[in-house]
GUZABA-461398 format. One record per atom (N, C-alpha, C): x, y, z. Coordinates in steps of 0.05 Angstrom, whole numbers, padded with zeros to 5 digits, always signed. Each point is the difference from the previous one (the first is absolute). Example, Ala and Ser with C-alpha at 12.3 -4.5 7.8 and 13.67 -1.06 7.14 Angstrom:
BEGIN
+00264-00114+00156 -00018+00024+00000 +00018+00024+00000 -00007+00021-00014 +00016+00024+00001 -00015+00022+00014 
***
This chain:
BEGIN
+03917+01682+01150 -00013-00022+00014 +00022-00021+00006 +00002-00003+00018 +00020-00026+00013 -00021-00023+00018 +00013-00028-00011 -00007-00020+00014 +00017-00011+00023 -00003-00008+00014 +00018-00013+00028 -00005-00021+00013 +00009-00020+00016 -00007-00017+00022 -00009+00012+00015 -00023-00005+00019 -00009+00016+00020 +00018-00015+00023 -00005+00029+00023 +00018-00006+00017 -00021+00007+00028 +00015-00018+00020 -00020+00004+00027 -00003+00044+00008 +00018+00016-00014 -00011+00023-00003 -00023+00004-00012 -00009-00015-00019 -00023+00009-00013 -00025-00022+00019 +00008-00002+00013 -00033-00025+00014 -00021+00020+00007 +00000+00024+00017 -00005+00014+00011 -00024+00021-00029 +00010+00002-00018 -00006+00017-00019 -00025-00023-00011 +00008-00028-00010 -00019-00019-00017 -00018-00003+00020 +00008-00010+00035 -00030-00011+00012 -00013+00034+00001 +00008+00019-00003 -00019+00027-00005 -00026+00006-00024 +00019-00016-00019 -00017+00003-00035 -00016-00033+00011 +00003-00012+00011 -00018-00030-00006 -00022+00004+00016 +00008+00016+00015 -00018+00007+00031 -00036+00018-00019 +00018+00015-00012 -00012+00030-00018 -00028-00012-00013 +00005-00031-00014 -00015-00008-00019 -00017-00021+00010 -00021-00007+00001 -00013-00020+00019 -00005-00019-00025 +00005-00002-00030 +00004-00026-00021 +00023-00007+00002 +00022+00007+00019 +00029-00013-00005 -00008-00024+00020 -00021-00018+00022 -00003-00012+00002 -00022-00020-00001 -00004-00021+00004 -00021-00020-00012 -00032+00008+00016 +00005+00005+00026 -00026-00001+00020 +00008+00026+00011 -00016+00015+00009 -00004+00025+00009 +00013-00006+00035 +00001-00010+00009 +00009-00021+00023 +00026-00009+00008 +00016+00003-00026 +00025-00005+00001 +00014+00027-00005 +00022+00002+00013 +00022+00031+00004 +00020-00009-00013 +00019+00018-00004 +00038-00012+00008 +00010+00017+00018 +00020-00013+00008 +00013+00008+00021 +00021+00008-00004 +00028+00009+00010 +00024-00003-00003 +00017-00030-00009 -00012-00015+00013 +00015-00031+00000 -00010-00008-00025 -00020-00003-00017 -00006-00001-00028 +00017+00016-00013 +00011+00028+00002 +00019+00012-00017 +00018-00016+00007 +00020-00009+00017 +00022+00000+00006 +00005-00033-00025 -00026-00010+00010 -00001-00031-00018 -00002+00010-00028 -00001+00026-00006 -00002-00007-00032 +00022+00020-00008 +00023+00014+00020 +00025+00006-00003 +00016-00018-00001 -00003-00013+00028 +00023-00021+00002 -00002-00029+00010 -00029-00010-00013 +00003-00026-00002 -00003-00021-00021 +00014-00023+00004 +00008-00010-00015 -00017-00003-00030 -00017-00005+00002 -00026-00001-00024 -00010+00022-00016 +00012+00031+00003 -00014+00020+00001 +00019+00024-00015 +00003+00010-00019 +00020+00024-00004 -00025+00024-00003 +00008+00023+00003 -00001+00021+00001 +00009+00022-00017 -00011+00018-00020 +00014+00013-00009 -00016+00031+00004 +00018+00016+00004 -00012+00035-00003 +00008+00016-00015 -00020+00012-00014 +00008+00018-00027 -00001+00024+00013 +00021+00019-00007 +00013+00029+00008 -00015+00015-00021 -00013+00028+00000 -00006+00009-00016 +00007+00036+00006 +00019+00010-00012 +00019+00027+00009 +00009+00003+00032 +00012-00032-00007 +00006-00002+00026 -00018-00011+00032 -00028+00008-00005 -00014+00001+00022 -00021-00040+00006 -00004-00012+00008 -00020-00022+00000 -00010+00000-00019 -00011-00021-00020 -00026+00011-00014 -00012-00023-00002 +00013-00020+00007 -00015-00035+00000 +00010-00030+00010 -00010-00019+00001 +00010-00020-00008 -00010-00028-00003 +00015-00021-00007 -00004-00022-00003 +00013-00025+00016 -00026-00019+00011 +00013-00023+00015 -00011-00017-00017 +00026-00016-00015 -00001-00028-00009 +00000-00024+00023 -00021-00018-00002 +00000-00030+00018 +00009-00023-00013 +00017-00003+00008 +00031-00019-00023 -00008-00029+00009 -00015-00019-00008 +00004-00027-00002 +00014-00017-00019 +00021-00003+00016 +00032-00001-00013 -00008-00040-00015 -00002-00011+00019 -00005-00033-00016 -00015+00001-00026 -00022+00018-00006 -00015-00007-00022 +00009+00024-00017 +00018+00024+00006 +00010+00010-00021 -00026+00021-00004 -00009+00012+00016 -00023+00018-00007 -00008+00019+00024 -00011+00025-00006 -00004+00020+00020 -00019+00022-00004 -00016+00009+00026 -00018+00007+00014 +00001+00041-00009 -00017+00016-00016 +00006+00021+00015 -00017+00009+00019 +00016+00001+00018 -00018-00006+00030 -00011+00028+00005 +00016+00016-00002 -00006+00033+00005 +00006+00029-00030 -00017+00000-00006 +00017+00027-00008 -00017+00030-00002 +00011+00017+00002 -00011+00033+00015 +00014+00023-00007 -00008+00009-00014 +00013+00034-00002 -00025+00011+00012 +00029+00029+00011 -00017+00015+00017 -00013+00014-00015 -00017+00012+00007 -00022+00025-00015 +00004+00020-00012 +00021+00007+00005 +00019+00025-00018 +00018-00005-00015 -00011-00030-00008 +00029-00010-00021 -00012-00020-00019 -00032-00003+00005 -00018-00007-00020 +00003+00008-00027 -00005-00019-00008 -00002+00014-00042 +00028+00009-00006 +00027-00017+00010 +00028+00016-00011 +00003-00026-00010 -00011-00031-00005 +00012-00018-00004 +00012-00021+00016 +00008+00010+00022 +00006-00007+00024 +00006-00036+00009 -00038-00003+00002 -00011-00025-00003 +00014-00017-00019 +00001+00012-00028 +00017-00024-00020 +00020+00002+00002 +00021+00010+00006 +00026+00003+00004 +00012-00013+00031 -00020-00004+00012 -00003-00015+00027 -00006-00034-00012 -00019-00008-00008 -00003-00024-00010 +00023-00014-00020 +00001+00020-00033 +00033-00005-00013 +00014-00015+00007 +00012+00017+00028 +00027-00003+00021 -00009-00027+00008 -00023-00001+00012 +00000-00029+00015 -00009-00016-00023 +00001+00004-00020 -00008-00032-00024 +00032-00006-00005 +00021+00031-00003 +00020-00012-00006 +00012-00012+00023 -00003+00010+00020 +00026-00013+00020 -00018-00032-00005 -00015+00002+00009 -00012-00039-00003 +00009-00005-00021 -00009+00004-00024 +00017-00019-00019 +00033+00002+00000 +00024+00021+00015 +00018-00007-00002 +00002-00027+00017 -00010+00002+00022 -00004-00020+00014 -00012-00038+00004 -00011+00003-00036 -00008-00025+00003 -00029+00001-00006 -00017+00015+00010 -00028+00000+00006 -00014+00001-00032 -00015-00009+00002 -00016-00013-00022 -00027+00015+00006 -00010-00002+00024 -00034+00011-00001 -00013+00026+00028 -00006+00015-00014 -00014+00017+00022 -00019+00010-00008 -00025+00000+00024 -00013+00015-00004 -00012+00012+00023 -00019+00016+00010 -00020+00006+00029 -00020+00010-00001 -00012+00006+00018 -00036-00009+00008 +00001+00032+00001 -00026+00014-00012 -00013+00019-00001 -00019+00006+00011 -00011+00015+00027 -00033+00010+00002 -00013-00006-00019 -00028-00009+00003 -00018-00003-00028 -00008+00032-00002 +00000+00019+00016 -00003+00022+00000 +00013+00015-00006 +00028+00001-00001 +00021+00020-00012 +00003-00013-00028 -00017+00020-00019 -00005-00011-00028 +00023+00026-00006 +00017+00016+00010 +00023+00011-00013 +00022-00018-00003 +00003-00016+00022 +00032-00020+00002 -00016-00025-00024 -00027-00004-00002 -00008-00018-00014 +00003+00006-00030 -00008+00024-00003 +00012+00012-00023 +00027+00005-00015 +00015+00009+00026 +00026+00000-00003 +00019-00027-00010 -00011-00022+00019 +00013-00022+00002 -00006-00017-00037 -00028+00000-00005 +00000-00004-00038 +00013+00018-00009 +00008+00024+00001 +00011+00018-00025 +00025-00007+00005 +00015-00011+00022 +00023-00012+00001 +00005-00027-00005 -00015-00019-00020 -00008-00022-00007 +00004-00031+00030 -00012+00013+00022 +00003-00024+00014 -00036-00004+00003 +00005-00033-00008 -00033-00010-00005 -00019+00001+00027 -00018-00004-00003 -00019+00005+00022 -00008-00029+00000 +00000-00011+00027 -00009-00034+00009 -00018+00000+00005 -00005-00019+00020 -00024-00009+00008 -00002+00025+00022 -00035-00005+00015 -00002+00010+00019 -00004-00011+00022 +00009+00018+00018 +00000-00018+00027 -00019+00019+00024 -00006-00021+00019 +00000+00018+00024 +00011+00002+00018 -00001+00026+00017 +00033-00004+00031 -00016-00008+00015 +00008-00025+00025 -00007-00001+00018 +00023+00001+00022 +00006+00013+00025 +00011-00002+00015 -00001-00013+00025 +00010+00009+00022 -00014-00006+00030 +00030+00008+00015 -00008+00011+00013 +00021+00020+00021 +00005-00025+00028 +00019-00007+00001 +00012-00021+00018 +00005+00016+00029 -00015-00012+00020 +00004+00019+00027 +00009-00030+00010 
***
């Protein structure tokens, strides 16, 4: 298993897996596009990381870096389906608790489906606390 920076080679492969899952976004209404990968490769607020697994894709993670208060977002994270149940997921998170704390960062956490009670599960057995609840509201700007 290898971890990496993602690179605008891999955009193509993540908006594929985010596309796949209709809980990787808040409203059934909302997509991503290419230009959402590219912002969470290479923009400023946003790192990226992809875990290699015998070489081939098998996941990844976008941290949302709000650098003034010293704290960050996991905005995305996804292993593919054939790379479920290797660990993957925690070895993907790890990586991003350590790089933030080399970095300074003090606090992370992110928002779960109330429905995906596996990442809800997942996310206590990896001791990050469960908050309040919220609701999404959006609205699509034309």
């Amino acid at each position: 298993m290898k971890i990496r920076k993602a690179t605008m080679k891999d955009a193509s492969i993540i908006l594929k897996m985010l596309k796949s899952e209709s809980v990787m976004t808040g409203n059934d209404e909302l997509h991503y596009e290419i230009k959402h990968i590219q912002e969470h490769i290479k923009g400023k607020s946003f790192v990226t990381f992809v875990c290699e697994f015998d070489k081939k894709f098998a996941g990844f993670i976008s941290l949302n870096l709000f650098s003034i208060g010293k704290y960050a977002e996991i905005y995305n994270i996804m292993v593919d389906k054939k790379y479920r149940k290797k660990s993957i997921a925690l070895e993907l998170i790890k990586f991003g608790e350590r790089y933030l704390k080399n970095k300074g960062y003090g606090i992370i956490y992110m928002y779960v489906e109330e429905s995906n009670r596996q990442m809800q599960d997942f996310s206590r057995k990896i001791n990050y606390d469960k908050g309040k609840k919220f609701i999404f509201y959006s609205k699509i700007l034309k």
